[in-house]
N, C-alpha and C positions, 0 to 999 in steps of 0.2 A: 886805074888799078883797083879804088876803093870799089869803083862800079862792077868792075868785073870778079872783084872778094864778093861783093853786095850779091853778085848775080850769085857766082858760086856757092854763097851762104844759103843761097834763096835755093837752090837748085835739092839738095836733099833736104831740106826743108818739104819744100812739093812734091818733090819723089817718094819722100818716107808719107805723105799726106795719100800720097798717091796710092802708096802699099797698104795703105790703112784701111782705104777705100777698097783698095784689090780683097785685104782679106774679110770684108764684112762682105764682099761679093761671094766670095769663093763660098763663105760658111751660108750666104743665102745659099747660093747653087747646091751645096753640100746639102741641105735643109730642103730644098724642092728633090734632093736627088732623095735623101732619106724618106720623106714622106710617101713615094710609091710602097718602100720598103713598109710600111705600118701599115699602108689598104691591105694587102694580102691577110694580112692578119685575121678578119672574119672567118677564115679556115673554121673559125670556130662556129661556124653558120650552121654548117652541116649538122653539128654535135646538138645545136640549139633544135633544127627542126627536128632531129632524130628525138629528141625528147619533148620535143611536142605531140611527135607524133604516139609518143608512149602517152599519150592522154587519151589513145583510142586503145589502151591495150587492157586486158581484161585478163582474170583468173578464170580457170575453167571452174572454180571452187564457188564463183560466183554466178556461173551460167541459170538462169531462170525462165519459166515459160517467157514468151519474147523479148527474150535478151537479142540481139545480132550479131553475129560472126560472121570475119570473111576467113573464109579455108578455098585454098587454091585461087585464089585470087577472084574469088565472088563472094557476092555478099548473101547470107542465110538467117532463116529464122528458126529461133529455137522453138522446137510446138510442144514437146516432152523432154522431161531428163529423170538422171536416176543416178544418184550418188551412191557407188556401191565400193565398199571396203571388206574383199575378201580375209579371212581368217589368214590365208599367207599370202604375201604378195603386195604388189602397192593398188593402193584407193585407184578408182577412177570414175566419171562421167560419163554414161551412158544417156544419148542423147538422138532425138530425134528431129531432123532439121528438115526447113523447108527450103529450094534456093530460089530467089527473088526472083532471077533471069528465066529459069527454065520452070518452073512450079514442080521442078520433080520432089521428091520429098526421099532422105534416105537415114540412115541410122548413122550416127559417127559417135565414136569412143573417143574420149583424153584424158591423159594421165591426170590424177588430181595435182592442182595446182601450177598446169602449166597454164602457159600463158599464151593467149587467142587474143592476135587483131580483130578491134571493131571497124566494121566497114564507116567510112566517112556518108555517112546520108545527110541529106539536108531534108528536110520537110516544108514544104511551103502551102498557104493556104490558098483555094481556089474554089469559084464558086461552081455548081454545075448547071450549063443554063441551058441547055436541049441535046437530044439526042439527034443525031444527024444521021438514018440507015444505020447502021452494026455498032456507029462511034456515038463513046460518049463528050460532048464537047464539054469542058472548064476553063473558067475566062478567069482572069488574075482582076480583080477589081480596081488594081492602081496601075497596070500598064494596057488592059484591056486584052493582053497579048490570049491565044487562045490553045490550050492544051487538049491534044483528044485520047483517047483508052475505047481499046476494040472491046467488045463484048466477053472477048473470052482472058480477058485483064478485069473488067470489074467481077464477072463471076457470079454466083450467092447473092453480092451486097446490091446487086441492083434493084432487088425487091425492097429495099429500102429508100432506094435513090428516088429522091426528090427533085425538080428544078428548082431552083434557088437557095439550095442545099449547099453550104460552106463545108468545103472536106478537103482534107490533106493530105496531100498527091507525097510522094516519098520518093526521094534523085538519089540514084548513086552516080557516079560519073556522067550527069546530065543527062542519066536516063530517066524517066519516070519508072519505079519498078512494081510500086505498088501503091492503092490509097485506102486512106481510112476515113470513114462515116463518121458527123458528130455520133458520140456515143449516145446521144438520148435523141431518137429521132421524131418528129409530129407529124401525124398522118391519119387522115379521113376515112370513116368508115363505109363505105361504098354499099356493102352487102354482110345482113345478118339477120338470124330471125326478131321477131320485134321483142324490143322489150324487157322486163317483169321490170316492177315500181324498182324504185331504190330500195326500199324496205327491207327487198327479198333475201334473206342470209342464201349468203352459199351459190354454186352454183354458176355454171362457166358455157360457154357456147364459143364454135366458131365464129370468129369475124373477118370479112376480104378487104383489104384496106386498098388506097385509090393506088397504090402501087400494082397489084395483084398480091401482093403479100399477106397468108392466112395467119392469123393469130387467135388464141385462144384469149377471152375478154371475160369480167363478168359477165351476168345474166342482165345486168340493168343498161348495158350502154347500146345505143339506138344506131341503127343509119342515120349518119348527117354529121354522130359525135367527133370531134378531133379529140386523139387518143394518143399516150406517150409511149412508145416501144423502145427497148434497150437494143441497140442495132447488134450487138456482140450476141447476144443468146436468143433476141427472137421474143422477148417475153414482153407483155402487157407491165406498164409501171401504173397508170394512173390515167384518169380523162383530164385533159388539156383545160 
């Protein structure tokens, strides 16, 4: 009898150890079921890139010769503007853009102070190492990987283009759209009349540099000189 009191004693003893057990299970279960319920939560992800992406967004108030705008979903450059605040009416930006994709070039107005996406470009550095037929080839120095641009992509700046000339090719959407020359570029004087001393004040002449590129030089710098030209205007800075 005392065994089977003993048992029965023992009996919600273990049952109630037993329920103890059950409810730190249930409140784990309950706790693995809650925590899907808190991942959704990042909803607030979207909010977070939405205002990253507001780190690409610009005032029209702020638009400057090569500023970049994307309008209709391409990316453009700004080549002129004109901030004009009629006597009635509201202000606005009169603007003269170029677009990357197409090279068309067209006028666009905006209201002052609205607000214009910057297109996402990346820039990367590439060196130029031979022309291959119509292509310009540029090879990545750390992956060796090779990028080419036809002729009517580099344009003008090829009179400047040198082999082993470091210049930055410009991606939007993994495309290459456009590149830019160091700004100060070094290049050989091939053909020019000779001469006059250093001495001589004053005084300027044609130079054909080993590009074919015509530049106007002093009078003292020779065939043979390495000479600094500003690739943006074209102009003589200084002998090398």
């Amino acid at each position: 009898m005392a065994a089977l009191r003993h048992l029965a004693g023992a009996g919600p003893t273990y049952h109630h150890h037993h329920h103890h057990h059950g409810v730190a299970a249930a409140t784990a279960s309950l706790q693995l079921h809650r925590l899907p319920l808190l991942l959704p939560l990042p909803s607030c992800r979207p909010l977070r890139s939405r205002s990253f992406t507001r780190v690409y967004a610009i005032s029209s108030n702020d638009i400057r010769v090569g500023t970049n705008v994307e309008v209709d979903g391409a990316p453009w450059k700004v080549l002129e503007f004109l901030h004009v605040k009629p006597g009635k009416g509201a202000a606005f930006v009169r603007t003269k853009m170029r677009n990357y994709v197409t090279g068309n070039t067209v006028e666009k107005t905006f209201r002052a102070g609205s607000t214009l996406q910057e297109p996402s470009l990346s820039k990367e550095t590439k060196q130029f190492t031979y022309k291959d037929g119509a292509q310009f080839v540029f090879m990545d120095l750390t992956t060796f990987e090779e990028s080419r641009l036809n002729e009517a992509d580099v344009g003008d700046k090829q009179k400047w283009l040198k082999e082993g000339m470091d210049c930055n090719l410009l991606y939007w959407n993994g495309k290459i759209i456009d590149f830019e020359l160091p700004i100060t570029v070094r290049l050989t004087v091939t053909d020019t009349d000779p001469g006059a001393s250093d001495s001589a004040q004053g005084g300027t002449k044609p130079a054909t540099l080993e590009t074919g590129a015509v530049v106007t030089v002093p009078s003292f710098v020779n065939v043979g000189d390495d000479i600094l030209v500003d690739s943006r205007t074209g102009q003589y800075m200084n002998r090398a």
